[in-house]
N, C-alpha and C positions, 0 to 999 in steps of 0.2 A: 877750674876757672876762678880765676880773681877777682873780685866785684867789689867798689868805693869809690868814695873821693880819692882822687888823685893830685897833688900841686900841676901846677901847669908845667916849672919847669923840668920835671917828671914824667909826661905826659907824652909824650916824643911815644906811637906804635901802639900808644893806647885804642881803645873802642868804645866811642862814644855811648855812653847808656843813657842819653835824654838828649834831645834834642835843645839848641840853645841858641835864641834871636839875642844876640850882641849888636850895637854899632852900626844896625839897619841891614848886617846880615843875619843871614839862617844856618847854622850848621846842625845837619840831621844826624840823628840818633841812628849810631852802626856804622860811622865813616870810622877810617882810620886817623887818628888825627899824624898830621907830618907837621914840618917847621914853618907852614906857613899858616897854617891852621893856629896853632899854637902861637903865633907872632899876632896874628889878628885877634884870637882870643885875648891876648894879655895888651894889647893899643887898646880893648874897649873898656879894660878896666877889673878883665877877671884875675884871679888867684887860683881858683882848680876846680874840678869840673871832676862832675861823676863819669867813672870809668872801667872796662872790663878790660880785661887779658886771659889770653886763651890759657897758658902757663904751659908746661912743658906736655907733650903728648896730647893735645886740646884741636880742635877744628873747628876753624870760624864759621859761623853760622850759614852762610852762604856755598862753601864751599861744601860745610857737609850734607845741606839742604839737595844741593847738584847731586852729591857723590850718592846720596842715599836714591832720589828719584832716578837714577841711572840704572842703578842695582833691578829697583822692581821694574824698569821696564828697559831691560838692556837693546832691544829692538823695536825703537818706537814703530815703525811702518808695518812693520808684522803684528803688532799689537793695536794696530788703529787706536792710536795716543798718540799726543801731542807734548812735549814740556817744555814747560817756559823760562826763561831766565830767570835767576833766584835773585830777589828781591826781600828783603828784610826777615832774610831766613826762609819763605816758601818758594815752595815750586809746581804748579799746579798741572794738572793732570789731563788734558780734553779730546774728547775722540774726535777723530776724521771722517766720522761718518755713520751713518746709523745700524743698527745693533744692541746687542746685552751687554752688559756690565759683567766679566768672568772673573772673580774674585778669589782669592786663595783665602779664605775667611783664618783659616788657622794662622796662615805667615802674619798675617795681618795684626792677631791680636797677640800674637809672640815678640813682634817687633813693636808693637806700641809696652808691653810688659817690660822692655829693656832698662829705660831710663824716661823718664816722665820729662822730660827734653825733647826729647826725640820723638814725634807724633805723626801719624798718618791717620787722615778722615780719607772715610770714599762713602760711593752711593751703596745701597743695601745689595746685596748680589742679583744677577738678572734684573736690573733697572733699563730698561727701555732708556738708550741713548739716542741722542740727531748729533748731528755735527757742531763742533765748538761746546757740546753741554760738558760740564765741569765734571768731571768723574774720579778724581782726588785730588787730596792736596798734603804737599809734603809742608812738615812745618818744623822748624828749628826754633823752638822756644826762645833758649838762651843764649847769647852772644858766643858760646863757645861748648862745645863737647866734648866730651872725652874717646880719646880713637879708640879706645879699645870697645865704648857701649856702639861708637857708629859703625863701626868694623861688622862685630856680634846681627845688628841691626840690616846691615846690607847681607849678611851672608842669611839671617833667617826668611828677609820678604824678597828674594831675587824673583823676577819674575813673576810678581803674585797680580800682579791686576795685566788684563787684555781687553779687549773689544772682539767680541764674538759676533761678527759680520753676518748680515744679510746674506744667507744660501739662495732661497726661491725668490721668485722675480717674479709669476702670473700665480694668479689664483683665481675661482671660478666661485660664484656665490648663488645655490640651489634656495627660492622660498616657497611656500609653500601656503597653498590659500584654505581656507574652513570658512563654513557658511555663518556670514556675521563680523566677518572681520574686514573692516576701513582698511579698503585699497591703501590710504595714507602710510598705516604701519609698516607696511612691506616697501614702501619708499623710503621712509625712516630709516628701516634696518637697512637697507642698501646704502644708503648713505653713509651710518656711522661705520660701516665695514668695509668702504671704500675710502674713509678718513684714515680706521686704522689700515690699512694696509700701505697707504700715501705716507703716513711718519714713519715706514718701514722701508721705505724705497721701493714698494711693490706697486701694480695695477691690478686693479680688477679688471680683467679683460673680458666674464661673460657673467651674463644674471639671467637667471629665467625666473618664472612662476609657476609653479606646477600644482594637481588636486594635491592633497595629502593624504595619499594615498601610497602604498609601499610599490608595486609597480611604477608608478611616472618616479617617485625618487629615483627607481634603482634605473632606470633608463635614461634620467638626468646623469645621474651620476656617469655612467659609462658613457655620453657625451660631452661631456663638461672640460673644457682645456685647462691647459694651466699646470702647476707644478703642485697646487694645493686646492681642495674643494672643500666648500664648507656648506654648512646643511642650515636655516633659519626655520624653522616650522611654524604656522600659524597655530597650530593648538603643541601646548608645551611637551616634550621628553618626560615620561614619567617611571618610564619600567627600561633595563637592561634591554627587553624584547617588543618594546613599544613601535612605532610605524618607521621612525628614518631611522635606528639602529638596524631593522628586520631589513628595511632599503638597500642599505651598505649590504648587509649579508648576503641578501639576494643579488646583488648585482656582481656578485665574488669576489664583495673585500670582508674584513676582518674587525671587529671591534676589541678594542683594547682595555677599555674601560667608562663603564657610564657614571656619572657621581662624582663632587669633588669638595673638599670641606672650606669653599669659598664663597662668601655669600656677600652681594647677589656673585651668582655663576654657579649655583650646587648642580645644576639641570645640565651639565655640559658632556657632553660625549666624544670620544675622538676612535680611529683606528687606521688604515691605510683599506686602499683601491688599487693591489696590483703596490708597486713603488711609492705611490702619492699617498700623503696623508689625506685623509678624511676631518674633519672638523664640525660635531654636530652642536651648533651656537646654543647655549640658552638663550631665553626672551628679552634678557636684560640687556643682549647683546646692541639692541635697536635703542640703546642710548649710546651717549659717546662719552659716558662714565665709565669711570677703573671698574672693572669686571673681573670673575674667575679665567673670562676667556680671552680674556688681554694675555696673560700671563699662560697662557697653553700656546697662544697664536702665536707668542713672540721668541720665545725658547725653540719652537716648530721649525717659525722661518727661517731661524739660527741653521737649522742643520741639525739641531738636537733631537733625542731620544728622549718625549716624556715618557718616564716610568712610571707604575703605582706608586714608588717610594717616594718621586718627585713633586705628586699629587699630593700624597698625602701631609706629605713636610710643609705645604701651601697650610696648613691650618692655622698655626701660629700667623698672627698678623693678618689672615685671613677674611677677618671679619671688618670687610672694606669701608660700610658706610648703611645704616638705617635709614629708611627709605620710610617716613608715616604715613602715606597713603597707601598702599601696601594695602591688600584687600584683610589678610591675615598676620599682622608685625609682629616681628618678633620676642619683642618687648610688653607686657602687657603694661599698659598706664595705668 
């Protein structure tokens, strides 16, 4: 691409590189200038104007901005994505609905490697999206690029960003009472887990209270509707074999895994009931703060399979927010 001053009567196909109020007009920066552009520039008293050209084998910024946002999401409605008209080189990115963020992290940073022109931001992968939230944006730096890096560029991120849709639709929320504990908390937590479940597109359509006790769990459990059930317990998860992990077992589901390197959320348990996942909340869960079990509940409702691997890889960035009232912090001051 070409980039300078240009004379005006030169200027004939050029690409504006600065915007320029002449004669009580405005001509923006990134038009094309034609002969009438040109005619009114040089009535108000100009001589030449900074300007780019694409040059031979180049793509104007707009065009490549579309052509590249096409590429990674060659089906937007299958991908619950959005894109929008390219405008000063971007094209931005927003889901239809709510969901994770399913990200090709590798296309991603192969194609931002290309040419330092050519750029693609998006959210961190499995980012809990709603509807309209911005989830990338394509960006064409320069007035022009070379076909052969945009070419390279659409063939490495085809396809790399989706919206991984809401699978379940009801979930069932079990709490559980210990002598000493304000009726209030178990309101609290039904709450903040009927909030999360509302920025999912889901219902809580059942809540009980039970002793905490491994019997009333495992008979909650095996009543409990819904496509997901999640466990709240008034005294906290501390052992693999502790009271609602034993619940689950006894009632003839499976635990998968207790423990996870997310903090708050280390206390979190999960496994299935038959088909339906299980979900055993840490304590933290009765705020409506980022937790460990944000990020299990939400990949869950996806339709996905947490692994240990997937748990485990939560550690980086993991460490969501200190908390100083904390009976025991983690921090000594």
């Amino acid at each position: 691409m070409w980039f300078g001053e240009v004379a005006l009567a030169e200027a004939e196909g050029a690409i504006l590189a600065h915007s320029v109020i002449e004669g009580g007009g405005r001509f923006r920066k990134g038009m094309v200038l034609g002969a009438a552009e040109i005619a009114a520039l040089a009535a108000a008293g100009g001589a030449d104007v900074g300007g780019a050209r694409a040059g031979a084998g180049g793509g104007a910024e707009e065009a490549a901005a579309t052509r590249l946002a096409v590429a990674l999401v060659p089906d937007p409605g299958g991908a619950g994505l959005t894109l929008s008209t390219a405008f000063t080189g971007r094209v931005n990115l927003n889901a239809t609905g709510p969901g994770i963020a399913e990200i090709d992290v590798a296309a991603v940073h192969a194609l931002n490697r290309i040419d330092p022109a050519i750029t693609l931001a998006t959210l961190a992968p499995w980012t809990r999206v709603e509807k309209g939230l911005l989830v990338g944006t394509v960006k064409i730096i320069s007035y022009a690029v070379p076909e052969m890096a945009l070419a390279r560029a659409c063939d490495l991120a085809r396809a790399a960003i989706r919206i991984r849709p809401v699978a379940l639709r009801e979930a069932s929320l079990i709490l559980t009472e210990v002598p000493g504990l304000p009726e209030k908390l178990n309101e609290k937590g039904r709450a903040a887990i009927a909030a999360r479940l509302a920025a999912l597109g889901m219902r809580l359509v059942h809540h009980c209270t039970v002793a905490h006790d491994e019997a009333a769990i495992a008979t909650a459990l095996t009543d409990a509707p819904g496509d997901l059930v999640m466990i709240l317990t008034g005294s906290a998860t501390s052992d693999l074999y502790d009271t609602a992990p034993q619940a689950l077992r006894r009632a003839g589901g499976r635990v998968a895994r207790f423990g996870m390197p997310v903090d708050p959320g280390n206390l979190l348990f999960h496994g299935h009931l038959g088909p339906r996942p299980v979900i055993g909340l840490p304590g933290c869960a009765r705020s409506p703060a980022l937790n460990g079990a944000d990020w299990v509940l939400e990949r869950i409702a996806c339709g996905l399979t947490v692994t240990d691997e997937d748990i485990a890889g939560m550690g980086v960035g993991g460490l969501l927010k200190e908390i100083p009232l904390r009976p025991q912090p983690r921090e000594r001051r």
